[in-house]
C-alpha positions in Angstrom: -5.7 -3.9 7.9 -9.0 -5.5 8.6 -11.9 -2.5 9.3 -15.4 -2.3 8.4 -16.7 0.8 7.1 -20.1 2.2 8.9 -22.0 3.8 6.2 -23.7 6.6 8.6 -20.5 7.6 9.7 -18.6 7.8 5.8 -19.8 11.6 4.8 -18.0 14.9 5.1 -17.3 17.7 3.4 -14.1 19.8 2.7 -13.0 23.0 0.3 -10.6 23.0 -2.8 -9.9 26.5 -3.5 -7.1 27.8 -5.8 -4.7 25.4 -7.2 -0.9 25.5 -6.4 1.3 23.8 -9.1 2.0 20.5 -9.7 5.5 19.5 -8.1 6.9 16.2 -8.2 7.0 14.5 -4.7 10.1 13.1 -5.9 13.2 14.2 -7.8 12.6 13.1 -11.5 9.0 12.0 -10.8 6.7 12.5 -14.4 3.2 13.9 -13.7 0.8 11.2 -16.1 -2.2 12.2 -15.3 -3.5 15.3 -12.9 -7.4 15.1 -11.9 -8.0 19.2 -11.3 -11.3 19.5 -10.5 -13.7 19.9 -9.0 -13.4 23.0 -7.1 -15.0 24.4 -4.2 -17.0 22.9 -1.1 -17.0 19.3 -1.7 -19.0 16.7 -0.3 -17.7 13.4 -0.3 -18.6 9.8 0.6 -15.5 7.4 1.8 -16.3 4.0 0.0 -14.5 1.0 -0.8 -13.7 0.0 -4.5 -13.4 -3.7 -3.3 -16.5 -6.3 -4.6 -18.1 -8.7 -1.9 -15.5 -11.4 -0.6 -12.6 -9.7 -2.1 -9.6 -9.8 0.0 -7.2 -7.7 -2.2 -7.4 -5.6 -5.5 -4.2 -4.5 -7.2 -3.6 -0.8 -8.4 -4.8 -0.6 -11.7 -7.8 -2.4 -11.3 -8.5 0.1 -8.2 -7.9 3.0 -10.1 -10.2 2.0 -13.0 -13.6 0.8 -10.7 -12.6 4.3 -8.3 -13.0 5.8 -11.8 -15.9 4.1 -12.8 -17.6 5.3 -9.9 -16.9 8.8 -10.1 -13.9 8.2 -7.2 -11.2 9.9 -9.2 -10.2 12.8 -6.9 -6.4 13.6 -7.3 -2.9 14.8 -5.1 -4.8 18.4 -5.1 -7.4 17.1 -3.7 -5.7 15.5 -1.2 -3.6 18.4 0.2 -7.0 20.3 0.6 -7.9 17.7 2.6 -5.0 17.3 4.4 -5.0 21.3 5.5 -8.8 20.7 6.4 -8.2 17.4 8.3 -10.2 18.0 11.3 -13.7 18.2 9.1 -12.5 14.0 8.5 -15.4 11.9 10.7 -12.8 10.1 13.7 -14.6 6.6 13.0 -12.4 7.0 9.2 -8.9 7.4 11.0 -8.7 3.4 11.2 -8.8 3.5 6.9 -6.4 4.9 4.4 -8.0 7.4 1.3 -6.5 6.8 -1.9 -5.9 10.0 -4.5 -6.3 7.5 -7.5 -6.9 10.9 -9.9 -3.1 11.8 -9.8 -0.7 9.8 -10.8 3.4 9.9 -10.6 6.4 7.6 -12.5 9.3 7.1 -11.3 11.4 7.1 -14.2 14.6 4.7 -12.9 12.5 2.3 -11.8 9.0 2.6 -14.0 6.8 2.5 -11.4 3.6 4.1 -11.1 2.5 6.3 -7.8 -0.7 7.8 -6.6 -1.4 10.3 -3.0 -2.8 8.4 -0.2 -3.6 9.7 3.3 -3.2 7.7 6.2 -3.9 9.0 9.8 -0.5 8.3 12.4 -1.6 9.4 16.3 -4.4 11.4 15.4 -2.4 13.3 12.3 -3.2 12.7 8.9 -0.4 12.6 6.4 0.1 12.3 2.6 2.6 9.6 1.2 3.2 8.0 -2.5 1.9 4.6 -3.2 3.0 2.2 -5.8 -0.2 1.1 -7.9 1.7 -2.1 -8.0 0.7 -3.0 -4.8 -2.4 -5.2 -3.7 -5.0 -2.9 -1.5 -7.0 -4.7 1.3 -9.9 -3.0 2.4 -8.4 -0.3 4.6 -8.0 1.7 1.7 -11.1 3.7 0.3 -11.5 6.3 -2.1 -13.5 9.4 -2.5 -16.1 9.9 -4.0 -18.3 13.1 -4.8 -22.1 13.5 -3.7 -24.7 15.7 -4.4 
């Protein structure tokens, strides 16, 4: 996925209200880490974790710059969104938001999963990742604003 992001256009806000709990997507899964909070109206800027002239970062390295920069929103976080979809700008349906704060293993085959929303026809949905994989651009994380 080759998009360019227009920062005007990267700003929206959304609520996180009470908490449901913490079931694996997956029969077996093991919760590792679970980012909780914030809570309440949040406003958030999409943003890329990718430096200048990078093609590809893997999944680790993602999850420790989206960290660095105060990018770590998790799976609850995500499912907020996802029930408050329509407050998502239109210009971001082309990108894919990564829930780096929550993170899933799969204990047959070890691998490590995080919550990432990608818009099909105008519908956002929440799928599982492996942070094994390489992520191109496309993909963006959240991060909090004041």
């Amino acid at each position: 996925m080759t998009a360019t992001l227009e920062h005007k256009r990267n700003l929206f806000a959304f609520s996180v209200r009470g908490m449901e709990p913490r079931k694996p997507p997956h029969k077996g899964w093991r919760l590792i880490d679970d980012a909780t909070k914030p809570l309440g109206m949040l406003k958030v800027e999409a943003m890329s974790f990718h430096w200048k002239g990078e093609d590809y970062v893997d999944g680790w390295q993602m999850c420790y710059r989206a960290k660095s920069k105060g990018a770590n929103l998790g799976e609850r976080h995500a499912r907020a969104l996802l029930k408050e979809q329509r407050r998502i700008p239109r210009t971001l349906r082309k990108f894919y938001f990564l829930f780096p704060g929550t993170r899933w293993r799969d204990p047959e085959s070890r691998f490590v999963y995080a919550s990432i929303l990608r818009c099909d026809d105008g519908q956002w949905n929440l799928r599982w990742v492996w942070l094994g994989n390489n992520f191109d651009p496309g993909v963006l994380v959240l991060r909090l604003r004041r």
